[in-house]
Backbone as numpy.savetxt, mean C-alpha at the origin, in Angstrom:
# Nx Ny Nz CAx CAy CAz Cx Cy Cz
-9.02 -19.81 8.40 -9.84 -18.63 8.40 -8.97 -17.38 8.40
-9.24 -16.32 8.20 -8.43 -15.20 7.76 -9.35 -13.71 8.85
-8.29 -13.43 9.60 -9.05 -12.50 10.06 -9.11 -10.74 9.96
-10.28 -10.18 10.35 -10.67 -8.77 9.98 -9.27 -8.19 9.39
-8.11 -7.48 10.24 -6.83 -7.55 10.13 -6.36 -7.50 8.65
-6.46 -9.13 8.70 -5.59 -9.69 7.39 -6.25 -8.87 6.54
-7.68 -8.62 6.35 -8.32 -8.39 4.91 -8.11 -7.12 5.15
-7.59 -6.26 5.91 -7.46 -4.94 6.18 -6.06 -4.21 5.34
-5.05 -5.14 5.80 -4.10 -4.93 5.16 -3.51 -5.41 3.90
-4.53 -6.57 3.36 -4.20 -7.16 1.77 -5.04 -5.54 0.93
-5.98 -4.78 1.73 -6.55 -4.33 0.90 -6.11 -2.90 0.73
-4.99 -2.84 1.87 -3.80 -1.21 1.78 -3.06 -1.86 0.39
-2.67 -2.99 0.59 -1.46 -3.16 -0.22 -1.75 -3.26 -1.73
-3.37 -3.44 -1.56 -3.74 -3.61 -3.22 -3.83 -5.04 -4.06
-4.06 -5.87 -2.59 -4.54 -7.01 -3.02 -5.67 -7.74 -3.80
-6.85 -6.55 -3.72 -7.78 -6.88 -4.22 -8.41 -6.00 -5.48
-6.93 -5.35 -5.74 -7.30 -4.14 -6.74 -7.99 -4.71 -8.23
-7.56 -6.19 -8.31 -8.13 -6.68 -9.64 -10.25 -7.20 -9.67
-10.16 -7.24 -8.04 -11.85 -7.52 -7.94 -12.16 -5.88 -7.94
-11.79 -4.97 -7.30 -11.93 -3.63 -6.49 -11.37 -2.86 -7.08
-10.67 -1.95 -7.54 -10.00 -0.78 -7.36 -9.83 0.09 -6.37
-11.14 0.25 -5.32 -10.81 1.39 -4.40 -10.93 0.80 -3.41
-9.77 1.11 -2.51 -9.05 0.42 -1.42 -9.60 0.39 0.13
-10.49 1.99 -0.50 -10.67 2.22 1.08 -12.29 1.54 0.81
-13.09 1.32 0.02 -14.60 0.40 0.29 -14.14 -0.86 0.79
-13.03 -1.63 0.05 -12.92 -2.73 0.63 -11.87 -2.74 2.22
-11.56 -1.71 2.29 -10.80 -1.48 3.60 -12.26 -1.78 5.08
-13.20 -0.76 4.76 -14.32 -0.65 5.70 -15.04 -1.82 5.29
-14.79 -2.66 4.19 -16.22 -3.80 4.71 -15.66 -4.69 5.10
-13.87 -4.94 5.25 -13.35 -6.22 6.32 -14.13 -6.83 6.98
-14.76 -6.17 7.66 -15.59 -6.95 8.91 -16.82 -8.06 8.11
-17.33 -7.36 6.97 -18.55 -7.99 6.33 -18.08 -9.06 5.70
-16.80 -8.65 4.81 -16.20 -9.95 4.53 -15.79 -11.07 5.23
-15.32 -10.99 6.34 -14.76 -12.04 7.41 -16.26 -12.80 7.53
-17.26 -12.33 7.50 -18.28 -12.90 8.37 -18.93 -13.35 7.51
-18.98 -12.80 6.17 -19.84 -14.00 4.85 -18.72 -15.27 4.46
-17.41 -14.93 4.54 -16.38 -15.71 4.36 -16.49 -16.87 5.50
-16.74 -16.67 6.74 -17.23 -17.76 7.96 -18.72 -18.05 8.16
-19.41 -17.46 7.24 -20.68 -18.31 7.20 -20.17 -19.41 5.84
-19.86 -18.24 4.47 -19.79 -19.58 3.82 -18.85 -21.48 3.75
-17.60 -20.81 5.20 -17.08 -21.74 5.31 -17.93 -22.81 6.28
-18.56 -22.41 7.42 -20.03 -23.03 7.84 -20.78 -23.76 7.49
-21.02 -23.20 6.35 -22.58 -23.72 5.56 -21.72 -25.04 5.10
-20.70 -24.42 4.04 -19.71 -25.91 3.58 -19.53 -26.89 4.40
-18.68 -26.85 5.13 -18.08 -27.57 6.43 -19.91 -28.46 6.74
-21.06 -28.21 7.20 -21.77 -28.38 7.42 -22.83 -29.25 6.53
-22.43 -29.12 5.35 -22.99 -29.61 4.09 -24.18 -28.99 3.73
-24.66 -27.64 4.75 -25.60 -27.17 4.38 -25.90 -26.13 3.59
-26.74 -25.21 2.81 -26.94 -24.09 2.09 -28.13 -23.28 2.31
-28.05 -21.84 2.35 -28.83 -21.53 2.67 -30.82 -21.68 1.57
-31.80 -21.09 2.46 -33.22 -21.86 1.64 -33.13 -20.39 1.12
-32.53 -19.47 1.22 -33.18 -18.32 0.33 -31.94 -17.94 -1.25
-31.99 -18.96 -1.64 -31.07 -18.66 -2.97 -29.79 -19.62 -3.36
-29.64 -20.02 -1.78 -28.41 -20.80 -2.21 -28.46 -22.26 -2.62
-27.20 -22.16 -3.51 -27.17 -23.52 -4.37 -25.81 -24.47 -3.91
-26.03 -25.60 -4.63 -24.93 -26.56 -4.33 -23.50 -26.46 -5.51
-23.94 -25.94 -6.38 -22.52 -25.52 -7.42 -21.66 -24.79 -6.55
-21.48 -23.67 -5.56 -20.29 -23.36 -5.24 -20.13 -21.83 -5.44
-21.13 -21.44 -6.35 -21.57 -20.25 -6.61 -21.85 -19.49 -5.56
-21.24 -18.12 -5.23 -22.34 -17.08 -4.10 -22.43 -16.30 -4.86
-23.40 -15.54 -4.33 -23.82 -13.95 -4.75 -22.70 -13.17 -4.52
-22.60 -11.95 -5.90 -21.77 -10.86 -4.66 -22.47 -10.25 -3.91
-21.29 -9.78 -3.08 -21.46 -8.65 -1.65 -21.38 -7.47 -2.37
-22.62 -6.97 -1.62 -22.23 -5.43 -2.08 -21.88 -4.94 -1.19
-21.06 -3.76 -1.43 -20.27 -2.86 -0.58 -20.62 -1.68 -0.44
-21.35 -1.07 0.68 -21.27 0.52 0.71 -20.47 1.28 -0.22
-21.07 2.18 -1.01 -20.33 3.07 -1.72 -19.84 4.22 -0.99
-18.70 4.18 -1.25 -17.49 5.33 -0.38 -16.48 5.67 -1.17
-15.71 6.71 -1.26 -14.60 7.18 -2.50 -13.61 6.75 -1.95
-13.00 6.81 -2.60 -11.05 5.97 -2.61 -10.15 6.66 -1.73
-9.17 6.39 -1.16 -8.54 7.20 -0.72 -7.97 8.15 -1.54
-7.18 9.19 -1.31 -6.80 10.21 -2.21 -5.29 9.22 -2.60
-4.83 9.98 -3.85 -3.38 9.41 -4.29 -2.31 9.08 -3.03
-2.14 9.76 -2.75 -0.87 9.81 -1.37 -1.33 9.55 0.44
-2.76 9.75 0.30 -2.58 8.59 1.24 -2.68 7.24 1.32
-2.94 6.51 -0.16 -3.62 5.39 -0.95 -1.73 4.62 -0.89
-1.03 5.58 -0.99 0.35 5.07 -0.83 0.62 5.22 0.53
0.37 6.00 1.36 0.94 5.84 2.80 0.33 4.09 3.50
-1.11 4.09 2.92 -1.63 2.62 3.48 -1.15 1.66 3.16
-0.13 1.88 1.81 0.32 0.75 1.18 1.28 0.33 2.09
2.11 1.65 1.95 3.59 1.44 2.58 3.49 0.75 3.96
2.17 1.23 4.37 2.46 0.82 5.58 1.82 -0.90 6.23
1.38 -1.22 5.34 0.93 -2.63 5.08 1.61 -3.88 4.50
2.78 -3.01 3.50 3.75 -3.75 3.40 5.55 -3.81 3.24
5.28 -2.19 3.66 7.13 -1.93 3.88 7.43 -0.93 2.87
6.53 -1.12 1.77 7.57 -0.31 0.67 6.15 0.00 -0.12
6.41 1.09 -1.30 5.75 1.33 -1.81 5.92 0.79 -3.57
4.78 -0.05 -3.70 4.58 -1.08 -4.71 4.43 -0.33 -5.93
2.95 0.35 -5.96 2.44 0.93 -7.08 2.50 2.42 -7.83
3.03 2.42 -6.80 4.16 4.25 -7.64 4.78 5.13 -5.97
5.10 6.10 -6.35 5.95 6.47 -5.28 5.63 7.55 -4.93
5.61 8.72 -3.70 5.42 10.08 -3.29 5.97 10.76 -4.36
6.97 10.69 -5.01 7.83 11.40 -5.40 7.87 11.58 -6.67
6.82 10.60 -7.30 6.89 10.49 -8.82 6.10 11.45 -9.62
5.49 12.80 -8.45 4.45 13.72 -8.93 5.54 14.73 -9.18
7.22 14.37 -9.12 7.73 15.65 -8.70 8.87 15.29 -10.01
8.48 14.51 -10.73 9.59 14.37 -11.70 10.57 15.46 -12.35
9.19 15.92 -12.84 9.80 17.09 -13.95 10.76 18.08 -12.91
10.27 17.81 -11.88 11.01 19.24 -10.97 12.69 18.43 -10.72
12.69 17.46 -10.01 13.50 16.81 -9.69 14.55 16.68 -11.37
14.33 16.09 -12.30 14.98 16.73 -13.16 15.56 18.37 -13.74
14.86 19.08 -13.78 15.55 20.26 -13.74 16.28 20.63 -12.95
16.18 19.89 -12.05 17.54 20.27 -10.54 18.49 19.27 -10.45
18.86 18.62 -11.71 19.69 17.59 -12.20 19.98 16.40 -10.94
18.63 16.16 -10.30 19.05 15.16 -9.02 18.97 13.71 -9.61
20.19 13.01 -9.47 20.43 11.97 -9.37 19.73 11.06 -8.83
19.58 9.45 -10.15 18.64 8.68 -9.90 19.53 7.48 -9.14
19.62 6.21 -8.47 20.33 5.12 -7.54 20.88 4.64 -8.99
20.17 4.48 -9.93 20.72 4.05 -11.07 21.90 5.01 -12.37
21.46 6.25 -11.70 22.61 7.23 -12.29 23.83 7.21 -11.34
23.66 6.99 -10.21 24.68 7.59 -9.28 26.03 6.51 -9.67
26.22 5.81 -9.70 27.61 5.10 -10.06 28.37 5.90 -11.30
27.58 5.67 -12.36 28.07 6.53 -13.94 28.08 8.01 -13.09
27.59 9.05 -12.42 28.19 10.18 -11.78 29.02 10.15 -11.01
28.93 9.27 -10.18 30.34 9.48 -9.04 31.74 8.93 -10.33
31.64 7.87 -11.37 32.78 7.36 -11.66 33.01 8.60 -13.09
32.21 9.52 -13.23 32.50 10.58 -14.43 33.14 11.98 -13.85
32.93 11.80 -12.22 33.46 13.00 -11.65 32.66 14.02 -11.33
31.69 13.52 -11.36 30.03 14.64 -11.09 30.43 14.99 -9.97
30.08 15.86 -9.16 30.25 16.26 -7.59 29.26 17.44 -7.18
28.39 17.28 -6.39 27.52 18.22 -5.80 26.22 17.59 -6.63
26.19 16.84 -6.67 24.57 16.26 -7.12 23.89 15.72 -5.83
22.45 15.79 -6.15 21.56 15.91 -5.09 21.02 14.51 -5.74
20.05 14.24 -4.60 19.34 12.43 -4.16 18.07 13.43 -3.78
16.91 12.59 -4.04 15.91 12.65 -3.64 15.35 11.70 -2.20
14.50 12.25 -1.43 13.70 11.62 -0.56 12.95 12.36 0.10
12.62 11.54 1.26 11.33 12.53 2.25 11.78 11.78 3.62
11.66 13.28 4.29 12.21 12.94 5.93 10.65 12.86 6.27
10.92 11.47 7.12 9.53 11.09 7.72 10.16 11.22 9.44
9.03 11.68 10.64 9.38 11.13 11.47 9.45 10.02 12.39
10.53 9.80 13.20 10.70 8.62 13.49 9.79 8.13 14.88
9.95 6.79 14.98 9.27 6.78 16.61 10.19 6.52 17.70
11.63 6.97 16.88 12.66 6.27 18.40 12.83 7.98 18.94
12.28 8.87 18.42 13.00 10.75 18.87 12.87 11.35 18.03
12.97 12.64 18.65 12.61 13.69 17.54 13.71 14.72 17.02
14.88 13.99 17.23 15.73 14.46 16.07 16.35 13.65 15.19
15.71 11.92 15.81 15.87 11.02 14.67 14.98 11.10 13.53
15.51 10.73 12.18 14.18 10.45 11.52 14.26 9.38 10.26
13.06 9.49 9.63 13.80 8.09 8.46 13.97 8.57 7.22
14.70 8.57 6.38 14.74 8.99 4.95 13.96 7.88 3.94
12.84 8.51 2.95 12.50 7.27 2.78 13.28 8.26 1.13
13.57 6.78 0.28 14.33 7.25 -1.13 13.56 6.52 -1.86
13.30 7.17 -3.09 12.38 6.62 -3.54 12.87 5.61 -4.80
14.00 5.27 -4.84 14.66 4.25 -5.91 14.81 3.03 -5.32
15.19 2.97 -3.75 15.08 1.98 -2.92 13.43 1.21 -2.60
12.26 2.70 -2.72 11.27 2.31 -2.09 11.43 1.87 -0.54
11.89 2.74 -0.01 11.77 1.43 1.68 12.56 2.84 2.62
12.93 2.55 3.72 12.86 3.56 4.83 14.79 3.37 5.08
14.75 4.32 5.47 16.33 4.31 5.74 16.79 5.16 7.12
17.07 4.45 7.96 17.44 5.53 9.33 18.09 6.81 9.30
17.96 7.69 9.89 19.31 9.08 9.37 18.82 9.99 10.59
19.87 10.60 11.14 20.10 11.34 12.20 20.14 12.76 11.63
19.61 13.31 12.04 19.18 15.22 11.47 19.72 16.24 12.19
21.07 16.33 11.99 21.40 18.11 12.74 21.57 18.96 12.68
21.57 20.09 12.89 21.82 21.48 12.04 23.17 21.75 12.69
């Protein structure tokens, strides 16, 4: 059996984006799902079906889901990230391309060919998140890595 939880966080990460697209309807009906998902394992287990519709093929009805709007872009990635470590389906940072290019910042995949051509004073992209060990720790998250990186902040 799979509980509230689980279906909470398959559905940050975009597990169910091929039944669903929007993350946050199937985020709020976890609970409805767990509980048609443990009746229908019930009824099975039991050999029984229900008298108002149900059949022995294996077939259910769908569930409908309260209609509710999606999360917005960037927090649709904060739920991700935070459901599964890293960010899967695009990145904070990828709204900032064009800018980040004109300020000639270096990609994880440029940086070797710059450091070995003699480039010097090139900039990296990321976002200081804060941390939960203090508040002059914090995490760098980079967005070529996708994933969190510790870093100490001082002026």
């Amino acid at each position: 059996m799979i509980n509230k939880r689980a279906i909470e966080n398959l559905a940050c990460a975009g597990a169910f984006d091929s039944l669903n697209s929007n993350r946050q309807q199937v985020y709020l009906a976890a609970e409805t799902l767990v509980r048609q998902a443990a009746s229908a394992a019930t009824e099975r287990d039991a050999g029984q079906f229900s008298l108002l519709g149900g059949n022995s093929s294996g077939e259910h009805e769908d569930i409908r889901l309260s209609p509710v709007s999606d999360w917005p872009a960037i927090e649709r990635l904060q739920h991700e990230f935070e459901a599964i470590g890293f960010y899967l389906s695009a990145h904070p940072l990828d709204s900032y391309q064009n800018l980040l290019e004109r300020r000639r910042v270096v990609s994880y995949a440029e940086l070797p060919r710059a450091v070995l051509g003699g480039k010097r004073g090139r900039h990296w992209p990321g976002l200081w998140l804060p941390s939960r060990r203090g508040l002059r720790k914090r995490e760098v998250v980079l967005p070529l890595f996708k994933c969190r990186m510790p870093a100490v902040y001082s002026r």
